[in-house]
LUMKEDO-816085 format. One record per atom (N, C-alpha, C): residue number from 1; residue in one letter; atom name; x, y, z. Coordinates in steps of 0.05 Angstrom, whole numbers, plus 5000, padded with zeros to 4 digits. Layout:
N
   roba   timar   tivex      X      Y      Z
    NUM       A      CA      X      Y      Z
...
//
This chain:
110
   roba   timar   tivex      X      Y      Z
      1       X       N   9402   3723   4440
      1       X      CA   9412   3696   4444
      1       X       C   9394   3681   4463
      2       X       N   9381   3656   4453
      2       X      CA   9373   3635   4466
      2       X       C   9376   3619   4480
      3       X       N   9369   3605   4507
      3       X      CA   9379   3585   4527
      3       X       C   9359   3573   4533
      4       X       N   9377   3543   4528
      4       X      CA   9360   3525   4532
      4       X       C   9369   3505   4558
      5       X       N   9361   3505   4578
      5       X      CA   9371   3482   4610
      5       X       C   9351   3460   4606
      6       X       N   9351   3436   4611
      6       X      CA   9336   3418   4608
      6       X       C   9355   3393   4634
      7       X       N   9339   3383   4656
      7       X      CA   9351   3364   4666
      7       X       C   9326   3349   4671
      8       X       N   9337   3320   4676
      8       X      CA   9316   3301   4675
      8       X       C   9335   3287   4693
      9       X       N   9319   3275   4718
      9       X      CA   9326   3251   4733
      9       X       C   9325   3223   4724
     10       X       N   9349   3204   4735
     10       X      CA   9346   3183   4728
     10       X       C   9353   3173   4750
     11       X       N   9348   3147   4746
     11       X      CA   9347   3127   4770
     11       X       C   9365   3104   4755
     12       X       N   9384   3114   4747
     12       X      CA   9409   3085   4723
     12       X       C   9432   3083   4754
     13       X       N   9450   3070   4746
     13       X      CA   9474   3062   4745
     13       X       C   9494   3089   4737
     14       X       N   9521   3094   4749
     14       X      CA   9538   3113   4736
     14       X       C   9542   3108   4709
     15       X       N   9547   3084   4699
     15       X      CA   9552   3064   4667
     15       X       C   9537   3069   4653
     16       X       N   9504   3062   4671
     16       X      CA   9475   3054   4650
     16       X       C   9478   3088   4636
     17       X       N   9483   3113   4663
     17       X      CA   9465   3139   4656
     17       X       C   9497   3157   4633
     18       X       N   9513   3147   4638
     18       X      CA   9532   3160   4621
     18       X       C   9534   3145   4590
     19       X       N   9521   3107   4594
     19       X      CA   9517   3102   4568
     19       X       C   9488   3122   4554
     20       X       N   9473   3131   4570
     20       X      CA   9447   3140   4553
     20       X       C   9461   3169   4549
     21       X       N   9470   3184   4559
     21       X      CA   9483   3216   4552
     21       X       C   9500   3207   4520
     22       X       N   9512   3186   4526
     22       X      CA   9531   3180   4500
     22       X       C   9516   3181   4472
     23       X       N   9488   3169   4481
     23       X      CA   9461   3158   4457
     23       X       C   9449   3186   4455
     24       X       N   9449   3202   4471
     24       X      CA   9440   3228   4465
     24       X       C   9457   3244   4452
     25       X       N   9486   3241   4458
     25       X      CA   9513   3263   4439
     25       X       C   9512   3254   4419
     26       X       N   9509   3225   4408
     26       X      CA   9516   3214   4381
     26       X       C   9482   3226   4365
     27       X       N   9459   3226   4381
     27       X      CA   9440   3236   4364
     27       X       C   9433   3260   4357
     28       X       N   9449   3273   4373
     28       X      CA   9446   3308   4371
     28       X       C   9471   3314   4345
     29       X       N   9495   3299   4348
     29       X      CA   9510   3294   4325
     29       X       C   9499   3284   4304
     30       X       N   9487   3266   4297
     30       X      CA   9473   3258   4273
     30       X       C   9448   3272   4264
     31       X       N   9437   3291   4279
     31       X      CA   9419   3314   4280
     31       X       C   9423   3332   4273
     32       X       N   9445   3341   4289
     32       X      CA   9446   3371   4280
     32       X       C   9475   3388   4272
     33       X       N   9495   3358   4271
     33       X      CA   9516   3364   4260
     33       X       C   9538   3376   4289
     34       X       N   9529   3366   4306
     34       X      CA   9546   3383   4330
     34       X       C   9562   3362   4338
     35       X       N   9599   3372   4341
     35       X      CA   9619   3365   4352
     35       X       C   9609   3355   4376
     36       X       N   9613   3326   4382
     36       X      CA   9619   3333   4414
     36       X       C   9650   3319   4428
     37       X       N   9654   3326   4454
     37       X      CA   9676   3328   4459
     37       X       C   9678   3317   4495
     38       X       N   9684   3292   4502
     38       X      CA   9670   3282   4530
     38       X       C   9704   3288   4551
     39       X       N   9692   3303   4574
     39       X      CA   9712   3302   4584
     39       X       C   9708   3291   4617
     40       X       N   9711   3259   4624
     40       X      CA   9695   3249   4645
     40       X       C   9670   3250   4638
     41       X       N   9654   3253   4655
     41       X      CA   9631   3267   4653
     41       X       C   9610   3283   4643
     42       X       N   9625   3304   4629
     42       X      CA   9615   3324   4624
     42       X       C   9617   3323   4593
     43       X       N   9603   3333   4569
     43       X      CA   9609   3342   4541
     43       X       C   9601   3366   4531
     44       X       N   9626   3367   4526
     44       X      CA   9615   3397   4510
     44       X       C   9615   3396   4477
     45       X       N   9596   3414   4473
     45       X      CA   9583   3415   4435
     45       X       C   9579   3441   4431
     46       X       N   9591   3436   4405
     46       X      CA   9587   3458   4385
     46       X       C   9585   3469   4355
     47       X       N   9569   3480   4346
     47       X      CA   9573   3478   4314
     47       X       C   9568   3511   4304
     48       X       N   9565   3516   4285
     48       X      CA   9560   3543   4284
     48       X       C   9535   3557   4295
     49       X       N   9533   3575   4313
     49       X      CA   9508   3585   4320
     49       X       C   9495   3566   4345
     50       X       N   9505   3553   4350
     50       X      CA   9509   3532   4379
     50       X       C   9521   3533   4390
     51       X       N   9525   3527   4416
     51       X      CA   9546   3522   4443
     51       X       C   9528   3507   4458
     52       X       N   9534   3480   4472
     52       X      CA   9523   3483   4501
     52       X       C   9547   3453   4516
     53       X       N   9530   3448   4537
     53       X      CA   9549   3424   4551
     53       X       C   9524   3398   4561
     54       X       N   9533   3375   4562
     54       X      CA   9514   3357   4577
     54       X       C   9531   3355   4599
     55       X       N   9523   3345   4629
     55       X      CA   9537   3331   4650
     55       X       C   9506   3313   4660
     56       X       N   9531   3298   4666
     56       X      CA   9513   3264   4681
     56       X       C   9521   3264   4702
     57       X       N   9510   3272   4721
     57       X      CA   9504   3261   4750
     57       X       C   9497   3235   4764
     58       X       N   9495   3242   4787
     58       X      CA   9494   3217   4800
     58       X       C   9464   3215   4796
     59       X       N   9442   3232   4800
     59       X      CA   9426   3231   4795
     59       X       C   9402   3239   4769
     60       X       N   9422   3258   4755
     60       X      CA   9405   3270   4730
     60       X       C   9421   3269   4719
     61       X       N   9414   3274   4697
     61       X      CA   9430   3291   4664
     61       X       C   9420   3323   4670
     62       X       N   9439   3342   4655
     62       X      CA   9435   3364   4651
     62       X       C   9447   3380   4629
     63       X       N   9430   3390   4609
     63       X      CA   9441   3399   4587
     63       X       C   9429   3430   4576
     64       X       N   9457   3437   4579
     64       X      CA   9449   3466   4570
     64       X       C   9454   3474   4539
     65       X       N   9435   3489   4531
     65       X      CA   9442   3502   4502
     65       X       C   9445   3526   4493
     66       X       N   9460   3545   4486
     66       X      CA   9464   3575   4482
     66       X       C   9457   3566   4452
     67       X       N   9445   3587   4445
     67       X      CA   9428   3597   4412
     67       X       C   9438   3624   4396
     68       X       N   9451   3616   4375
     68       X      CA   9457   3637   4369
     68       X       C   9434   3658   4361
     69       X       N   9436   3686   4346
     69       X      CA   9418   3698   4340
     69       X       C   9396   3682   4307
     70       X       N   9402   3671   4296
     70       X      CA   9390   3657   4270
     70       X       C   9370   3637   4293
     71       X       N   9390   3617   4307
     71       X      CA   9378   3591   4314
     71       X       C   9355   3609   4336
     72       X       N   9357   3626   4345
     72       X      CA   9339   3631   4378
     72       X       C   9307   3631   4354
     73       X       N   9301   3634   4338
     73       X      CA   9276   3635   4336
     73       X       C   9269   3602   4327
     74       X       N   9287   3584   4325
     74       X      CA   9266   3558   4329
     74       X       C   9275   3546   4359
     75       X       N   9283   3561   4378
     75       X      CA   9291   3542   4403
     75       X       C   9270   3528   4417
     76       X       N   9242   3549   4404
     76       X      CA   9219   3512   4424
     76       X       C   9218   3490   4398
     77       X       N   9235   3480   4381
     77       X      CA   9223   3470   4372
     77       X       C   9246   3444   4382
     78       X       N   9268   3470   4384
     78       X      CA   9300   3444   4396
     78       X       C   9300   3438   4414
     79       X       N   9279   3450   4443
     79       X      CA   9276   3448   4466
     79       X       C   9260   3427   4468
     80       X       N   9241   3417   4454
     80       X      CA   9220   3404   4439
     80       X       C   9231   3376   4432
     81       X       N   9253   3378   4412
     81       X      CA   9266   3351   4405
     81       X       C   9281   3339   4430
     82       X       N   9295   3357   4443
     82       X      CA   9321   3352   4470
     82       X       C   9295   3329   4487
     83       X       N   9281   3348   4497
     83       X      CA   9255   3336   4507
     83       X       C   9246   3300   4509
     84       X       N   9241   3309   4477
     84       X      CA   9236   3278   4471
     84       X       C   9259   3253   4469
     85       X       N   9276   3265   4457
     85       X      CA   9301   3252   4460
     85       X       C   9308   3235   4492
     86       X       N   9313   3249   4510
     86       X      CA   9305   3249   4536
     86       X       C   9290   3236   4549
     87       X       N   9264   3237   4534
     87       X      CA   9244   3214   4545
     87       X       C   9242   3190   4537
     88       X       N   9251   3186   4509
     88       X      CA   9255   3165   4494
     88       X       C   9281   3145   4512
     89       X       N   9301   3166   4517
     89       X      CA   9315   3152   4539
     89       X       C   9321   3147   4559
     90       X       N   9315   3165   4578
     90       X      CA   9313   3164   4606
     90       X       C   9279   3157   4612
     91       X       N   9260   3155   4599
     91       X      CA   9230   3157   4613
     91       X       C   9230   3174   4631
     92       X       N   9205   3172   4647
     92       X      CA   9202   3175   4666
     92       X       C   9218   3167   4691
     93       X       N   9229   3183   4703
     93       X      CA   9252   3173   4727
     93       X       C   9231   3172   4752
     94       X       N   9209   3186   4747
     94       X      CA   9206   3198   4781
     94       X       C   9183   3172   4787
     95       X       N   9178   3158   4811
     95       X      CA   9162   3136   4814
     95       X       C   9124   3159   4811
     96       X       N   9104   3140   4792
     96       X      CA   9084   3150   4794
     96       X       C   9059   3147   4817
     97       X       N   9048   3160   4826
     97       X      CA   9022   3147   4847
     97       X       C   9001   3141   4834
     98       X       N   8990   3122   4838
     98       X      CA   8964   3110   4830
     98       X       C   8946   3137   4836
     99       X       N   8926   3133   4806
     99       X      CA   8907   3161   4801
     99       X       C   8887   3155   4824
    100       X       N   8882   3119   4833
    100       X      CA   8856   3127   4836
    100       X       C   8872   3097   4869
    101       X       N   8873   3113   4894
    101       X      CA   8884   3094   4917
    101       X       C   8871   3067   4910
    102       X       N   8841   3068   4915
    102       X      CA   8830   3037   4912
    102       X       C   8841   3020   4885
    103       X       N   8836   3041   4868
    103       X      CA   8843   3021   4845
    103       X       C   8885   3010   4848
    104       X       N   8893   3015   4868
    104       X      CA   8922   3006   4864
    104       X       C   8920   2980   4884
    105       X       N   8898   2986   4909
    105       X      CA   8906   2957   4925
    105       X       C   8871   2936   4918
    106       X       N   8883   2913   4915
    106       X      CA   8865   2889   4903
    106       X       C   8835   2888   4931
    107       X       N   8830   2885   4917
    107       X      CA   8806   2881   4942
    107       X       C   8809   2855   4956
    108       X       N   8798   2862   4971
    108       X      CA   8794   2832   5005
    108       X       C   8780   2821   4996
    109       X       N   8786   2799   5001
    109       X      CA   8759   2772   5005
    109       X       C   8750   2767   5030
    110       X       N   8717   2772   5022
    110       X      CA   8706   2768   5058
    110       X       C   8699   2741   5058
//
Protein backbone atom coordinates (compact mmCIF):
# COMPACT_ATOMS: atom_id res chain seq x y z
CA UNK A 1 0.00 0.00 0.00
CA UNK A 2 0.95 3.50 -1.16
CA UNK A 3 1.01 7.03 0.56
CA UNK A 4 0.80 9.90 -0.70
CA UNK A 5 1.11 13.51 1.97
CA UNK A 6 1.33 16.50 -0.10
CA UNK A 7 0.86 20.09 1.72
CA UNK A 8 1.34 23.32 0.14
CA UNK A 9 1.17 26.77 1.89
CA UNK A 10 -1.05 29.46 1.11
CA UNK A 11 -1.25 32.85 1.86
CA UNK A 12 -5.58 33.08 1.01
CA UNK A 13 -8.27 34.07 3.27
CA UNK A 14 -10.15 31.13 5.41
CA UNK A 15 -13.08 31.52 2.34
CA UNK A 16 -10.38 32.19 -0.55
CA UNK A 17 -8.27 28.71 0.77
CA UNK A 18 -11.42 26.46 1.52
CA UNK A 19 -12.94 27.84 -1.87
CA UNK A 20 -9.63 26.41 -3.74
CA UNK A 21 -9.74 22.79 -1.60
CA UNK A 22 -13.48 22.73 -2.90
CA UNK A 23 -11.87 23.26 -6.81
CA UNK A 24 -9.51 20.59 -5.96
CA UNK A 25 -12.43 17.85 -4.45
CA UNK A 26 -14.65 18.62 -7.44
CA UNK A 27 -11.43 17.90 -9.77
CA UNK A 28 -10.19 14.87 -8.15
CA UNK A 29 -14.07 13.90 -8.49
CA UNK A 30 -14.26 14.54 -12.09
CA UNK A 31 -10.84 12.70 -12.35
CA UNK A 32 -10.88 10.02 -10.71
CA UNK A 33 -14.34 9.30 -9.77
CA UNK A 34 -13.78 9.87 -5.93
CA UNK A 35 -16.71 10.56 -3.38
CA UNK A 36 -16.03 13.38 -1.48
CA UNK A 37 -17.58 14.22 1.73
CA UNK A 38 -16.69 17.93 3.60
CA UNK A 39 -16.98 17.96 7.14
CA UNK A 40 -16.00 21.83 8.26
CA UNK A 41 -12.82 21.76 7.14
CA UNK A 42 -11.67 18.73 6.50
CA UNK A 43 -12.82 16.06 3.37
CA UNK A 44 -12.65 12.87 3.21
CA UNK A 45 -12.56 10.63 -0.29
CA UNK A 46 -12.92 7.52 -1.48
CA UNK A 47 -13.44 5.11 -4.29
CA UNK A 48 -12.31 1.73 -4.78
CA UNK A 49 -8.63 1.16 -4.09
CA UNK A 50 -8.44 4.84 -2.60
CA UNK A 51 -8.84 6.45 0.73
CA UNK A 52 -7.40 9.68 1.76
CA UNK A 53 -8.56 13.20 3.47
CA UNK A 54 -7.85 16.99 2.51
CA UNK A 55 -7.79 19.65 5.56
CA UNK A 56 -7.38 23.48 5.04
CA UNK A 57 -5.69 25.29 7.43
CA UNK A 58 -5.03 28.46 8.44
CA UNK A 59 -2.06 28.30 6.65
CA UNK A 60 -1.79 25.23 4.17
CA UNK A 61 -3.81 22.57 2.62
CA UNK A 62 -2.91 19.07 3.39
CA UNK A 63 -3.84 16.00 1.59
CA UNK A 64 -3.24 12.64 2.21
CA UNK A 65 -3.70 9.53 -0.05
CA UNK A 66 -3.62 5.69 0.93
CA UNK A 67 -3.15 3.42 -2.41
CA UNK A 68 -4.50 0.42 -2.70
CA UNK A 69 -2.34 -2.56 -3.89
CA UNK A 70 -3.38 -2.18 -8.02
CA UNK A 71 -3.23 1.80 -7.70
CA UNK A 72 0.45 1.87 -5.55
CA UNK A 73 2.28 1.22 -8.86
CA UNK A 74 1.12 4.50 -10.62
CA UNK A 75 1.31 6.72 -7.32
CA UNK A 76 4.15 9.06 -8.87
CA UNK A 77 2.13 9.68 -11.48
CA UNK A 78 -1.04 10.74 -8.92
CA UNK A 79 1.48 12.38 -6.74
CA UNK A 80 2.42 14.13 -10.01
CA UNK A 81 -1.18 15.25 -10.94
CA UNK A 82 -2.12 16.27 -6.96
CA UNK A 83 1.06 18.37 -7.51
CA UNK A 84 0.02 20.23 -10.37
CA UNK A 85 -3.39 20.56 -9.45
CA UNK A 86 -2.04 22.42 -6.41
CA UNK A 87 0.03 24.67 -8.28
CA UNK A 88 -2.39 25.50 -10.74
CA UNK A 89 -4.23 26.62 -7.61
CA UNK A 90 -2.54 27.73 -4.82
CA UNK A 91 0.92 28.82 -6.90
CA UNK A 92 3.51 29.53 -5.26
CA UNK A 93 2.67 30.64 -1.57
CA UNK A 94 6.16 31.18 -0.29
CA UNK A 95 7.48 35.00 -1.18
CA UNK A 96 10.56 34.53 -3.81
CA UNK A 97 14.21 36.41 -3.46
CA UNK A 98 15.56 38.09 -6.25
CA UNK A 99 18.30 35.68 -8.09
CA UNK A 100 20.47 38.38 -8.64
CA UNK A 101 20.37 41.47 -5.22
CA UNK A 102 21.43 44.25 -7.81
CA UNK A 103 19.22 43.27 -10.32
CA UNK A 104 16.08 43.75 -7.70
CA UNK A 105 17.02 47.43 -6.54
CA UNK A 106 17.01 50.19 -9.57
CA UNK A 107 20.13 51.93 -9.77
CA UNK A 108 21.02 55.62 -8.41
CA UNK A 109 21.31 58.55 -10.28
CA UNK A 110 24.52 60.37 -9.69
Amino acid sequence: MATIRVVRKHQFTPAKAKSVAEKMAADLHRRFGLECAWDGNDCRFERSGLTGSMRVGKNDIALDVKLGFLLSAVAPSIERAIHEQLDELVGDAAPKAPKDAAAAKPARKR
